[in-house]
N, C-alpha and C positions, 0 to 999 in steps of 0.2 A: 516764704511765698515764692512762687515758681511762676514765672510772667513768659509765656510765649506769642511771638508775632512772625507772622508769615506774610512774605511776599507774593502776589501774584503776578508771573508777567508771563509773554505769548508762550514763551519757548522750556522755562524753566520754572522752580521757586526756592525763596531763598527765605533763611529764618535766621531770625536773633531770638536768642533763650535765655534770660536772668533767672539765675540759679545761684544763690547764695552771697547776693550782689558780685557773681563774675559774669558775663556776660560774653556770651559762645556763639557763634555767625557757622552760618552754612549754606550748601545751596543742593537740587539735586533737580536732574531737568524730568521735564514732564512734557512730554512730547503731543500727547491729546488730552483736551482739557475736560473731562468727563466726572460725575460724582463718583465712580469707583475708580478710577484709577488716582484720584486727587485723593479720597477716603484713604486709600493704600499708602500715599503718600506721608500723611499727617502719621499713620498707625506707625509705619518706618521712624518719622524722627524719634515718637514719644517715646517706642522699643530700646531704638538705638543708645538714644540720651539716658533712659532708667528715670524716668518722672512720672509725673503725673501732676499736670498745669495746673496751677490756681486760677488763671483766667488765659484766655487764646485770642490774640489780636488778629484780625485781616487789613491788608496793606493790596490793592490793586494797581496792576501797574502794565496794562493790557491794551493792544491796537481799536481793540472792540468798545472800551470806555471810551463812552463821546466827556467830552472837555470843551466846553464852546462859550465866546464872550458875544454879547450882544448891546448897543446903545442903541435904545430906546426912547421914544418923549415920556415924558410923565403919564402914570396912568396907576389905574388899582391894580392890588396884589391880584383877584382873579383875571386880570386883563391879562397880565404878568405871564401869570401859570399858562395861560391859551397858547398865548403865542410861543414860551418855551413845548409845551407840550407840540402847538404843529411845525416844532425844527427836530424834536428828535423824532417825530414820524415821518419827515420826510425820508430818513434815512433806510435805506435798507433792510438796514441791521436790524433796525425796531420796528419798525413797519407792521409786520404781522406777529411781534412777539410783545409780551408783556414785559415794563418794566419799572423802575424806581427812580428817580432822580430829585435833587437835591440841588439849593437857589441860594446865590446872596446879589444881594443889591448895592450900588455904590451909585451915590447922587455926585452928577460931573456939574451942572448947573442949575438952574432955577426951573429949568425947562426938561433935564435929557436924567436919563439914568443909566447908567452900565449895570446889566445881568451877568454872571458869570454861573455856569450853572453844568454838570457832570448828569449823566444815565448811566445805569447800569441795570441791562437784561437780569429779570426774577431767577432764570438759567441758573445764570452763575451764584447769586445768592442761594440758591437752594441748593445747589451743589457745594457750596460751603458748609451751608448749616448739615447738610446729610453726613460731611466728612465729619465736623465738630460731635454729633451724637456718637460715632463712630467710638472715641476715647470721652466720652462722657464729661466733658468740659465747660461751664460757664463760657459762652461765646461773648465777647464784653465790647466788637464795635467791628464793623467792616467801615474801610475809609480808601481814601483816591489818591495816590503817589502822583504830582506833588503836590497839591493840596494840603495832604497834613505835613509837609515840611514847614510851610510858613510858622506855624507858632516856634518854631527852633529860630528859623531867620529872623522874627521879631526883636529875640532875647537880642540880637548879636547885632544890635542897630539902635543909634540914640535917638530915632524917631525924629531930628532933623536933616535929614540927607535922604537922597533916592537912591534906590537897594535893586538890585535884580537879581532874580536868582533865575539860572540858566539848567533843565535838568536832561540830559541826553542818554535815551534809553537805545536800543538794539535801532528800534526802523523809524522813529519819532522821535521829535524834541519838541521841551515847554521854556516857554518865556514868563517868566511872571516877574513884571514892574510896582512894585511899591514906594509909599511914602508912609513912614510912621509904623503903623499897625493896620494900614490901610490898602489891599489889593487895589491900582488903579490901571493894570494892563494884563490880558492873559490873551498868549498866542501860542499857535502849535504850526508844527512844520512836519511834513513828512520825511523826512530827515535825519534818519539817526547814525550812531558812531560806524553801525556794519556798516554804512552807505560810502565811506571815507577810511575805515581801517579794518583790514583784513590781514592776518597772518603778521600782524607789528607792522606792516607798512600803510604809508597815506597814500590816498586819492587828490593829491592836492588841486585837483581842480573844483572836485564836489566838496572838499574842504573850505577852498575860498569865496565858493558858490553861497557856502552854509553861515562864515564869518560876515561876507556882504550882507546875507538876511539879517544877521543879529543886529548891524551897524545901524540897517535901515528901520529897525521895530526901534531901536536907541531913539534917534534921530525923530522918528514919528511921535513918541513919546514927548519929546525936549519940545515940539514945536507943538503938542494939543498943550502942554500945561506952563509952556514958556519956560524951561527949564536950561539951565546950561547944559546940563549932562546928568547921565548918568554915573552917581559917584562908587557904588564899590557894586560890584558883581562877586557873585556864588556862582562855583560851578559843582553839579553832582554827576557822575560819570563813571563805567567801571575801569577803574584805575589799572586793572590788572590788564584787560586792553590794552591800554593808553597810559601807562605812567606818566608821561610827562604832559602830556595833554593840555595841562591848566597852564605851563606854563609857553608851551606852543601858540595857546587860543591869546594870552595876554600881550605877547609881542605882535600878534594879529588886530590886535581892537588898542592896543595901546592904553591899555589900563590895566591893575592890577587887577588878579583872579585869584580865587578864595576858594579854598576849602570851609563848609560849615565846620564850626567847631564844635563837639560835643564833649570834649573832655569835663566841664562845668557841669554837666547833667547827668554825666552816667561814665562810672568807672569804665574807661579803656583808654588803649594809645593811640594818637591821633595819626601817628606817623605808621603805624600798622594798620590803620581803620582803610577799610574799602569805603568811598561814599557810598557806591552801588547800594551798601546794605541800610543806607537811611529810612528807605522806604519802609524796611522792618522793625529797626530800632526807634524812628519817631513815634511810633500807639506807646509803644513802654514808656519814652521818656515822658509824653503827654498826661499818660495815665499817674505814672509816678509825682509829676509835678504841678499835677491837675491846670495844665493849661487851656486854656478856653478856646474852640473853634471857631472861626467866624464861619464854616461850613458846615450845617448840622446832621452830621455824619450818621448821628444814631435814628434817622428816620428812615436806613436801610433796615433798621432791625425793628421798628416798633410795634409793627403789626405782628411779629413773630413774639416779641416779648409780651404784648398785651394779653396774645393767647396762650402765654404761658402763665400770666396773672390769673386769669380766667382760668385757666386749668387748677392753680395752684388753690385759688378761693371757694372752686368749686367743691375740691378733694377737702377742705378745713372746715366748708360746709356740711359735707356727707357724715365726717367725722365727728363734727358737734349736734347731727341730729342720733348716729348710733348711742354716742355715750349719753346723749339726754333720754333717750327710748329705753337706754338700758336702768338708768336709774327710776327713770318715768316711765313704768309699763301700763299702768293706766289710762292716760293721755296718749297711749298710742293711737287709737283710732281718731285722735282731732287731728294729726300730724297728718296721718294717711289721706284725710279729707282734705287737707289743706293741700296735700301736693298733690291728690287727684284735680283742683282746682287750677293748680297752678301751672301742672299738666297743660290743664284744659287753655289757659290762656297762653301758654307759651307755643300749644299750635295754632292756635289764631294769631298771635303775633307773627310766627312762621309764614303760617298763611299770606298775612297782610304783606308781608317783606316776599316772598315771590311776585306777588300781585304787586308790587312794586319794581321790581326787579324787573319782570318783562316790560315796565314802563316805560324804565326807565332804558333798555335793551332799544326801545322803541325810539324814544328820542335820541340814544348817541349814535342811532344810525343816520339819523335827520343830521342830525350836528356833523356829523362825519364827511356827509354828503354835501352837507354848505362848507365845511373846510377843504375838502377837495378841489373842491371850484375856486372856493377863493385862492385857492395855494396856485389853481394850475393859471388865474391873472395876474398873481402878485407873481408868480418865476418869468412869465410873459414880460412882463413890465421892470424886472429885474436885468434881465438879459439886455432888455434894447438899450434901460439905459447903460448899464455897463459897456455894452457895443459902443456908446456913443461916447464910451470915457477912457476905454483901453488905449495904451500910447501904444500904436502898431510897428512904432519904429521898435520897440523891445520886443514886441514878439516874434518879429520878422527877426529878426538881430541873434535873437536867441536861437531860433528855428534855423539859422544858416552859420551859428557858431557851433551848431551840433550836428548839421550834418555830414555824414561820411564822405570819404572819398568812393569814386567808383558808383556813385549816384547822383541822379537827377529827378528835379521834381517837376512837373509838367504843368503842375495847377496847387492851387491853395486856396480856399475859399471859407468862411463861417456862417453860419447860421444865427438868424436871429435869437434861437436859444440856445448860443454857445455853443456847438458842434461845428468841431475845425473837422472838413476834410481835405487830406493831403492825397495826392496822385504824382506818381513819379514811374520813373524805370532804374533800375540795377543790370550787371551783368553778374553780381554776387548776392548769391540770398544772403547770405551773412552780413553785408551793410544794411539790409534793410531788417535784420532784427539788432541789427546795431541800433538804428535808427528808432524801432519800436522800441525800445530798451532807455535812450536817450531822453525821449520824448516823456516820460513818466519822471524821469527827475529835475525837467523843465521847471522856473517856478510861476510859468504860466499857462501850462499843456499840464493836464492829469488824465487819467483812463483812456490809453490807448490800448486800440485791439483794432486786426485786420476788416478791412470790407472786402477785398475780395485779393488774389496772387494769381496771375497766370502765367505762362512759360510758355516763352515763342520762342520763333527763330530767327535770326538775321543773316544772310552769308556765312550761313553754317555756324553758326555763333548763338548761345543758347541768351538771351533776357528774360527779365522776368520785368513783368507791368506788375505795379500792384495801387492797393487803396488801403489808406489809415483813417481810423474817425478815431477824435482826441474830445477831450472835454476842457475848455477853458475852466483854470484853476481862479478861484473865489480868492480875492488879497484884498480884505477890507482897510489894511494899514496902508496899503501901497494907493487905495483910491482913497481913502482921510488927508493923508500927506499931499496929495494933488488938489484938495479940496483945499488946505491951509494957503498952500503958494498961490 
């Protein structure tokens, strides 16, 4: 049996391949993420390698997979789906595109529930499944890096101690806090290793920017559940980057830092393993060891395998009505009437399911149209109160620990929904895209971009006036913890 799993992330992708229980790691970049150039991609390894997969795992690991946790009060599972469904349309990304996503639930008390819940654009699904036909392969499970690490961190914890696993990709990092077998914290940061290590050296300021976040999601953690601490941390990371990295991060937070271990599950050396390539290797080990998801990954692919049920029952129907016509040629013409009938009622069924369909087109415009509104009072009502819980002494603090020399700012002001604008003067355009530059890795400013630059004169001396509009960064953990004290 020949088990291939491929990773997806922005910039490249990376594959583990069992092949006669040895198991082979690679990576090869993909610069645009498109169904032919990804197709090319897959036809490259299977060539390269000399195979032909028994099954083909996807592993995603991409800035555009929304990853998001929510506490909620108690309420129904359709109440549930509403409200995930109008957080990934707020977005952008999904907005006008179709997509898929995938829900688990964790009860915090008697009253509240934590959602933890991933989307992923049909785009990119259908751009997998077009590559998988490509080498004609059983497609056996698209899933979310780090999501399918937990059943591996599971194994490697006696289910009485608090576990984190820490996983730090190119421009983003995940936090995910456990007890037992049970996810009860999921955070993300914009934040990744490019942001702090370039060419083997640190950023040690964005480094210890990044340690402080971890300390403080710790910390927030210990005081919702009353906990001492957090007792062992995972770190996954690409080591070839950062070799020492785990052991930099663990004199930083003052606790040991881990390697997951996979040598128990799948022949290889731990001390040669890249973590980076977990994202690959967890579908194989899952698969192999049939570990159970708490995230149910296979409802990226169910619509697509039903219609392959459907295809498959269809073709053993056609087939068992040839060889019975063929041995039964006189009962032919009850057959033909029968599926002249059947005909007949599968366009009325057709029928009745458009005529349904425009109905139903009809009402999620209604529904669309009352979510709109409701979304544009509940962001209204989000903002003021947030305005009225932000400790201003941090983001002033922050806003004048980052800015350059050779500038000044003239004004500063917010908006009731969240729009920081900043006015100032320079005599170097270059502090001022310092400044824009800065401002984005703020962990209380996100989306900056210019309002307007102008260039005057002073005593012969050129400045530049300019305007920044910034968007106050969303820290649910940092206004929970303020809620605890």
């Amino acid at each position: 049996m020949i088990l291939l799993s491929i990773g997806i992330s922005n910039q490249e992708i990376y594959y583990a391949l069992l092949k006669k229980r040895e198991l082979l790691l690679g990576r090869e970049p993909l610069s645009e993420f498109t169904s032919a150039a990804f197709a090319q991609l897959i036809e490259k390894i299977v060539k390269e390698n000399n195979i032909s997969p028994s099954k083909i795992f996807f592993s995603i690991f991409r800035e555009d997979t929304l990853i998001h946790q929510l506490t909620l009060p108690k309420m129904s599972k359709e109440e549930v789906e509403e409200v995930i469904r109008g957080e990934i349309e707020r977005l952008p990304a999904f907005a006008e595109k179709e997509y898929k996503y995938i829900y688990s639930l964790f009860n915090l008390d008697e009253r509240r529930i934590r959602v933890i819940f991933c989307a992923l654009s049909q785009e990119i699904i259908e751009a997998i499944i077009e590559g998988v036909k490509k080498i004609k392969t059983p497609l056996e499970s698209i899933e979310i890096a780090p999501l399918n690490f937990l059943p591996l961190v599971y194994k490697l914890t006696d289910g009485k101690k608090d576990g984190a696993l820490v996983v730090l990709d190119g421009k983003i990092s995940y936090v995910v806090v456990f007890f037992g077998k049970e996810c009860r914290l999921f955070y993300s940061a914009g934040v990744g290793i490019d942001d702090f290590f370039f060419k083997g050296k640190m950023d040690n300021l964005t480094f210890s920017n990044w340690v402080e976040e971890l300390k403080r999601i710790f910390k927030s953690y210990c005081v919702e559940y009353k906990k001492e601490s957090v007792e062992r941390i995972w770190l996954v990371w690409d080591e070839e980057k950062a070799p020492l990295l785990d052991q930099t991060l663990s004199k930083e937070i003052g606790k040991e830092v881990e390697k997951i271990d996979i040598t128990e599950e799948i022949k290889v050396s731990q001390e040669e393993f890249n973590s980076f390539y977990l994202g690959a290797v967890s579908p194989i080990i899952s698969y192999l060891k049939k570990y159970h998801h708490r995230f149910p990954f296979e409802a990226f692919l169910r619509e697509i395998k039903l219609k392959r049920a459907l295809k498959k029952g269809s073709l053993l129907f056609l087939a068992y009505l040839i060889i019975v016509g063929f041995l039964l040629g006189n009962m032919m013409s009850i057959f033909r009437t029968k599926a002249e009938k059947e005909k007949k009622r599968l366009k009325e069924i057709n029928s009745k399911i458009t005529r349904l369909e425009k109905q139903t087109q009809e009402l999620r415009k209604r529904r669309e149209e009352f979510l709109r509104i409701r979304e544009n009072l509940l962001r209204q009502a989000f903002y003021v109160r947030r305005l009225n819980r932000v400790s201003w002494s941090k983001v002033f603090g922050e806003v004048a620990e980052n800015l350059p020399r050779n500038l000044a700012l003239s004004s500063f002001s917010v908006s009731e929904k969240g729009e920081v604008k900043f006015r100032g003067e320079s005599f170097k355009i270059e502090s001022i895209a310092e400044l824009m530059h800065k401002i984005d890795h703020l962990t209380v400013l996100k989306d900056a971009k210019f309002d307007f630059l102008r260039e005057s004169k002073i005593e012969d001396k050129k400045i530049f006036n300019f305007g920044i509009l910034a968007q106050l960064r969303r820290e649910p953990l940092e206004l929970k913890k303020n809620e605890k004290k």
